[in-house]
C-alpha positions in Angstrom: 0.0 0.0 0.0 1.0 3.2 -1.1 1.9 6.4 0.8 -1.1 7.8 -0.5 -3.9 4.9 -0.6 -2.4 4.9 3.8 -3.0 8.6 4.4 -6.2 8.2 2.7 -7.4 5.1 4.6 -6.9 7.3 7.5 -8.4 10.4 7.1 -11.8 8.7 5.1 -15.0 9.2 7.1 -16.6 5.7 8.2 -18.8 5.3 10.8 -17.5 3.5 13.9 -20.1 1.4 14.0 -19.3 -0.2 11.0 -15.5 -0.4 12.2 -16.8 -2.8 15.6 -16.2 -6.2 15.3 -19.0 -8.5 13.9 -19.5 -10.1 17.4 -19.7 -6.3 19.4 -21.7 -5.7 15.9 -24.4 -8.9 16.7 -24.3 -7.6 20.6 -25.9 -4.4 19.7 -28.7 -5.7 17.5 -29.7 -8.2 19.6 -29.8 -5.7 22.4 -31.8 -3.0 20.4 -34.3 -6.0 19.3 -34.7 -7.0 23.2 -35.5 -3.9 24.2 -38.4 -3.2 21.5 -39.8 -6.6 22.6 -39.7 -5.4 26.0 -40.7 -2.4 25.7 -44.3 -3.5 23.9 -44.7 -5.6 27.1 -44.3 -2.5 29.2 -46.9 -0.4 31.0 -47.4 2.9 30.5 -45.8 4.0 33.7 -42.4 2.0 32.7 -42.3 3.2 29.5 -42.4 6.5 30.6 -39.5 6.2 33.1 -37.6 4.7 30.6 -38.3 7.1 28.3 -36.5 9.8 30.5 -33.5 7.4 31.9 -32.5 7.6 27.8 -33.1 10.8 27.1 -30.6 11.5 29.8 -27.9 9.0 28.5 -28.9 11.0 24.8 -28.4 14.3 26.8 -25.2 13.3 28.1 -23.7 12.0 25.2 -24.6 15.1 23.0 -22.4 17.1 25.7 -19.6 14.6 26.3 -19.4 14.5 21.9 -19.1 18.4 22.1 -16.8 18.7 24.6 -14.6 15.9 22.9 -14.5 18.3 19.6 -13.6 21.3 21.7 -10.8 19.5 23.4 -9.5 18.3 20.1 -9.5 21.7 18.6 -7.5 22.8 21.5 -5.0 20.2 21.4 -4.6 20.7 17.4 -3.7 24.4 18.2 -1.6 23.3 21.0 0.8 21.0 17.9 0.8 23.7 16.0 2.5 26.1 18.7 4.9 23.2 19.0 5.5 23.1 15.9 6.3 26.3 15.4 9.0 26.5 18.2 10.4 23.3 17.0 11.2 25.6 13.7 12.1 28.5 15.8 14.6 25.7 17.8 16.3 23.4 15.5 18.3 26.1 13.0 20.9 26.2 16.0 22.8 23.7 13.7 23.4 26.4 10.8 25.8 28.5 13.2 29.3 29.1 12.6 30.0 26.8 15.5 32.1 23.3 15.5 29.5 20.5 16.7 30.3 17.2 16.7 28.4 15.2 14.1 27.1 12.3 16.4 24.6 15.8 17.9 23.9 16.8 14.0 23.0 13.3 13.4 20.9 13.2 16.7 19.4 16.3 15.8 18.6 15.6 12.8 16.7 12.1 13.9 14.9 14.2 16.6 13.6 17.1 14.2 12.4 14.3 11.9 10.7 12.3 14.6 8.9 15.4 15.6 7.9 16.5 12.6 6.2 12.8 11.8 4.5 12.8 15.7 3.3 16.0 14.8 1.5 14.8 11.3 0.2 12.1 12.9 -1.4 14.0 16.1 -2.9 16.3 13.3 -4.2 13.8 11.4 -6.1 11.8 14.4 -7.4 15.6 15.7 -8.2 15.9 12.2 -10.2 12.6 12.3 -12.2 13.8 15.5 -12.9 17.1 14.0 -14.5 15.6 10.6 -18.2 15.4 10.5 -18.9 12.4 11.9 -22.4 10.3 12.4 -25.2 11.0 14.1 -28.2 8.9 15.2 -31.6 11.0 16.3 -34.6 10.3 16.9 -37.8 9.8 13.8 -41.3 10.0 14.9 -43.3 9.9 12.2 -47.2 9.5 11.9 -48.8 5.9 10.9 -52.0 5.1 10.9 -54.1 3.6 13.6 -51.2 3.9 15.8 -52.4 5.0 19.5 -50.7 6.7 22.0 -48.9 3.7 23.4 -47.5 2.9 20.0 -45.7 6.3 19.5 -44.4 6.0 23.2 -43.2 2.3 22.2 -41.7 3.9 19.1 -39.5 6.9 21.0 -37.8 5.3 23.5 -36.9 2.5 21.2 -35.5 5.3 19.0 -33.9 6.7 22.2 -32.5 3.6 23.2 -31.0 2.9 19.7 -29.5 6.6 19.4 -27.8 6.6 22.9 -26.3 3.6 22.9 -24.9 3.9 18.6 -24.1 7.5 19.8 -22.2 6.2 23.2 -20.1 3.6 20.7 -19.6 6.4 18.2 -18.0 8.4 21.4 -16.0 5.9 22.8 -14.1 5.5 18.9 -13.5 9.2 19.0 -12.5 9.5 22.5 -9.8 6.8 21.9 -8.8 8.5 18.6 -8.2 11.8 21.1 -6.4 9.7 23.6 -4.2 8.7 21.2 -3.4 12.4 19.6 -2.8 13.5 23.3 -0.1 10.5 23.7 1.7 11.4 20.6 1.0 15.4 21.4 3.1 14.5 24.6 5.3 13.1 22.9 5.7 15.8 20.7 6.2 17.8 23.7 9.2 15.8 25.3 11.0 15.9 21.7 10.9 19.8 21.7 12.1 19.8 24.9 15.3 17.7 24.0 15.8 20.0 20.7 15.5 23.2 23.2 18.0 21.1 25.5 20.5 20.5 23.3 20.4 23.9 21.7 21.3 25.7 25.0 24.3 22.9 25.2 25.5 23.1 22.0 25.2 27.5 22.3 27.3 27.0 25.9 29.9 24.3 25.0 30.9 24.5 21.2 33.8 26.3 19.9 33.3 28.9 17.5 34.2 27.1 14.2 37.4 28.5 12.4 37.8 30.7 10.2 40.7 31.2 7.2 43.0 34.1 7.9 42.6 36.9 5.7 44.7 38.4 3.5 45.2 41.9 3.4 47.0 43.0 0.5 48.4 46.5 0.7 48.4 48.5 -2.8 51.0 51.3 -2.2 50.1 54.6 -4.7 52.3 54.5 -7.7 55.1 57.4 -7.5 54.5 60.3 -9.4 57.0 62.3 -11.7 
């Protein structure tokens, strides 16, 4: 697989349900079809408290999914600040100074390793920032349904969209976890480029330079 066909494997929208494994996959169906058979089998009263319990856990979810998207926009700006030093950091190896090239090597391995942490902690905050997928509610009118029906009807939907919506939360939370590993990451690698700037400014010898030449023209005599 190419460079390309990998980056775009990554950053292509699916929905995380579809990503479960077929077992978890089976699990959920066969919870959402035991809960519609349960819920015709409710009273009223049940129904009703049910009703609420899941449009709490909906509720919830909705906030938990925002604040995910706000702290991934956060940590996005956060790499790119880190970046940015990182550029500001590493040209300490273009100075007229002798350094020994195990630290250019070294330097070099570290710059590159930031610069592929970085990409990749963009890429994941990237991932939690796309428009993802949704499941809501759908109550729409049928005939000779009575009351008991519809309430049937929405808290199945309920049930359905807050626990799809819980899994879809749960991939893009671990999607953040791992940006905010490799974010760290990030972090400590800047740190060692800032590190071994200051060393390298306070140690190295200034490299040397060839003498000059100074060629003195005397002024032809004049007659």
């Amino acid at each position: 697989m190419g460079v390309w066909q990998w980056t775009k494997a990554r950053l292509e929208l699916v929905d995380p349900l579809k990503q479960l494994p077929q077992s978890e996959q089976d699990d959920l169906e066969s919870k959402k079809q035991h809960a519609k058979l349960e819920l015709g089998r409710a009273s009223a009263d049940a129904v009703e408290v049910l009703t609420a319990s899941w449009q709490r856990d909906y509720d919830e979810v909705r906030s938990d999914w925002d604040s995910v998207q706000s702290r991934s926009a956060q940590l996005l700006l956060a790499v790119g600040i880190i970046s940015g030093l990182a550029g500001i950091a590493t040209p300490f190896l273009s100075r007229s100074i002798r350094i020994p090239p195990a630290i250019v090597v070294l330097a070099v391995v570290i710059a590159l390793a930031l610069g592929f942490v970085a990409c990749f902690t963009a890429i994941q905050v990237i991932r939690v920032q796309g428009v993802g997928f949704w499941t809501t509610t759908d109550l729409k009118p049928k005939d000779g349904w009575q009351k008991k029906q519809y309430q049937v009807e929405y808290a199945y939907q309920l049930f359905r969209a807050s626990r799809e919506n819980w899994l879809r939360l749960s991939a893009l939370v671990d999607r953040l976890r791992s940006a905010q590993r490799s974010a760290l990451a990030s972090l400590v690698l800047l740190v060692t480029i800032i590190v071994m700037n200051l060393l390298v400014s306070a140690t190295a010898e200034p490299a040397s330079v060839p003498p000059t030449k100074i060629i003195i023209v005397s002024p032809s005599p004049t007659h």
